[in-house]
C-alpha positions, 0 to 999 in steps of 0.5 A: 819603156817607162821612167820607173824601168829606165830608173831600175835599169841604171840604178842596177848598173850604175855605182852609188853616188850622191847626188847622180845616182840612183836617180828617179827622173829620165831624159828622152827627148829635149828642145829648147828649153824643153825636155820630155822624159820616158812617161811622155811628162813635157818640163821647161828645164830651168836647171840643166846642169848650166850646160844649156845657154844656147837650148838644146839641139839648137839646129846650127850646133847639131848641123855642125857636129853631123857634118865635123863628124863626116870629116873629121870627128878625132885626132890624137895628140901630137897633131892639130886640126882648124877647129882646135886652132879657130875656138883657141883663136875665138876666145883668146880675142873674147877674153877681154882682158888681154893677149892670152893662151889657152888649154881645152879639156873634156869637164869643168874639173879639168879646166880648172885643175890645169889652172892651178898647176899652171899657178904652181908652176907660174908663181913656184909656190903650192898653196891654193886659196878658196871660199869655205863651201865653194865648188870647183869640180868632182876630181881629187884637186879640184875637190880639195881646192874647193870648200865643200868639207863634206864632198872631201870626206874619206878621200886622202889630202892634198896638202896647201889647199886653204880656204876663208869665209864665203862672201855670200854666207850673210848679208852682202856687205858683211859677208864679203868684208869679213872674206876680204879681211881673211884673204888679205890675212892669208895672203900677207904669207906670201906662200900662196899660188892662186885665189881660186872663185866664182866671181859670181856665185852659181846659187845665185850671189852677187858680192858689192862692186867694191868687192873684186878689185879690193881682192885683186889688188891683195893679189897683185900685192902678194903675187898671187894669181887670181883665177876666175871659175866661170863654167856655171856662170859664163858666157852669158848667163848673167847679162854679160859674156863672161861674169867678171866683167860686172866687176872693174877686177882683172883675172889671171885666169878665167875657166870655162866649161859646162855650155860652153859645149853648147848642151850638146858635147863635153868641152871646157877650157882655161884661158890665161894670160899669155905671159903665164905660158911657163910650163912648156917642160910638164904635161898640164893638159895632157889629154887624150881629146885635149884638141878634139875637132868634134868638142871644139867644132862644139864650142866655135858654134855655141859662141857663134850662137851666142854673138850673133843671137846676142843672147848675153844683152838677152839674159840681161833683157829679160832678167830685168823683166823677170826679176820684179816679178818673182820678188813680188811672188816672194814678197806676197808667200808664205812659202818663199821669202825672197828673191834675187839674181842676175841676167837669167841666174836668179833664185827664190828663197824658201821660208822652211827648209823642209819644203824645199825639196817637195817644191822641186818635186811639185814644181816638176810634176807642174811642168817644170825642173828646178835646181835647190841650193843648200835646202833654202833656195830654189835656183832658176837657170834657164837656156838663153832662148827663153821666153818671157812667155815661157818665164812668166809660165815658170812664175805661175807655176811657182805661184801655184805650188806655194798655195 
């Protein structure tokens, strides 16, 4: 089997879509960091979808999963099982910013699509808040509340959904003034249900400090719920377990998802403060795996991963490292023009946007596998196992493909 025979199978198979399908790259064996693909081309998989905090088929989480899958590998709804209770119990006492409740789903869209009807029901308005070009998941209200205009097209409306400048669309400061500036607009209505956002952008972007509480303060002012999508961005990625806690700003609502399946199972959740549990007379989170043993088996290992490697003061370590060093590839190109990021989220801008995808393609064929944001920036987002030696390799890398 080859890449170039598995690509033509799935694009035989698979329906049309942007983005996912037909592709032209293939997985057939990963570890670590690392990845193989049918041709036998080993890559360092700085992308990977933000699934892989922990690396992949981390030895604990596959020995965990094989022995749930000996006991007990399902369980329909109307019933609980241990692990289901235990990863509630564990992020309820993770989440730091109070006594709290959560709902488990299968992808980040669900997670957050709970969140919101949980606003609605809450605060007994329907309007949602969101940046322009944000993204909060592929499901038809999570499509709406988030900003991407282009992602919406063909599909019908969901009435409410508003949406203000990005924080990130300009300098920093300005860029997150201006946002201020129209959330406080828009929430003066009093007619809004939630603020929906990446506390930290995924691309990356990190707003001013003074940013997040100034809006949690309109918030709490307009009775407006403030949710917090950390899937791409949380557990940490960025130096800290969860984003938000860079900024003195106190979500209503934090959503998890992506790694939080440590790479290896589908597994999202939202965790809310717990005097936000009014929606017992509705079916929010009615899913058929809502308390799978086998996903929340997932998770209680991930974070038992996470705690005891402490590979969120390890991100943060070896971001602090790396950082320079990219700025000074950035700083000394032609190619790239700046630099910037956050524990083990950074990115490196592209002077001409016409390069950016050969320098993804190139990057790959040279060993490893980026992600690209807007056609301006290539994005690297590497497993928390990494290596220093392993991203001083991904920089040489970049460093030949831009000469």
């Amino acid at each position: 089997m080859t890449t170039t025979d598995l690509t033509r199978r799935d694009a035989a198979v698979f329906l049309s879509q942007t983005g996912s399908s037909p592709v032209d790259k293939t997985f057939r064996h990963v570890e670590g960091i690392w990845a193989e693909d049918e041709d036998g081309h080993r890559f360092m998989d700085f992308q990977g979808n933000s699934c892989h905090n922990i690396g992949y088929g981390h030895p604990c989480l596959i020995a965990a999963l094989k022995e749930q899958l000996d006991t007990l590998p399902f369980t329909p709804r109307g019933f609980t099982n241990e692990p289901a209770v235990l990863l509630a119990e564990r992020l309820t006492s993770l989440w730091p910013y109070g006594d709290a409740k959560v709902l488990f789903g299968i992808s980040g869209a669900d997670a957050v699509e709970m969140a919101l009807k949980l606003a609605y029901v809450a605060t007994g308005r329907t309007r949602t808040l969101a940046f322009e070009d944000s993204w909060h998941g592929a499901a038809l209200g999570a499509l709406w509340a988030g900003g991407r205009t282009a992602e919406r097209s063909g599909f019908p409306e969901l009435v409410g959904c508003h949406h203000v400048p990005p924080f990130w669309s300009q300098d920093a400061d300005t860029s997150a003034t201006r946002a201020l500036e129209a959330i406080r607009t828009h929430l003066k209505t009093g007619e809004f249900a939630c603020l929906l956002a990446e506390p930290i952008r995924s691309t990356p972007h990190v707003p001013p400090q003074w940013f997040w509480p100034e809006v949690r303060s309109a918030c709490s002012d307009a009775g407006t719920l403030l949710i917090f999508d950390e899937i791409p961005t949380g557990l940490g990625k960025t130096g800290l377990m969860f984003a938000s806690e860079h900024f003195d700003a106190v979500p209503d609502m934090t959503v998890l998802g992506k790694s939080l399946g440590g790479g290896a199972m589908p597994l999202s959740a939202v965790i809310a403060r717990a005097d936000l549990d009014k929606a017992g007379h509705l079916a929010i989170g009615h899913y058929t795996h809502q308390k799978n043993p086998l996903l929340a088996k997932a998770g209680l290992i991930t974070l038992d991963i996470l705690i005891e490697e402490d590979l969120a003061t390890r991100a943060a370590e070896l971001g602090r490292e790396t950082l320079p060093k990219l700025i000074r590839l950035a700083e000394g190109s032609n190619v790239f023009e700046d630099a910037t990021g956050i524990g083990l989220l950074m990115r490196i801008g592209v002077r001409d946007p016409q390069d950016c995808s050969e320098l993804v393609r190139m990057a790959f064929e040279a060993g490893l596998h980026l992600g690209s944001s807007a056609d301006r920036h290539l994005t690297l987002s590497p497993s928390l196992t990494v290596t220093l030696e392993d991203l001083d390799r991904a920089i040489s890398i970049l460093e030949r493909i831009s000469t």
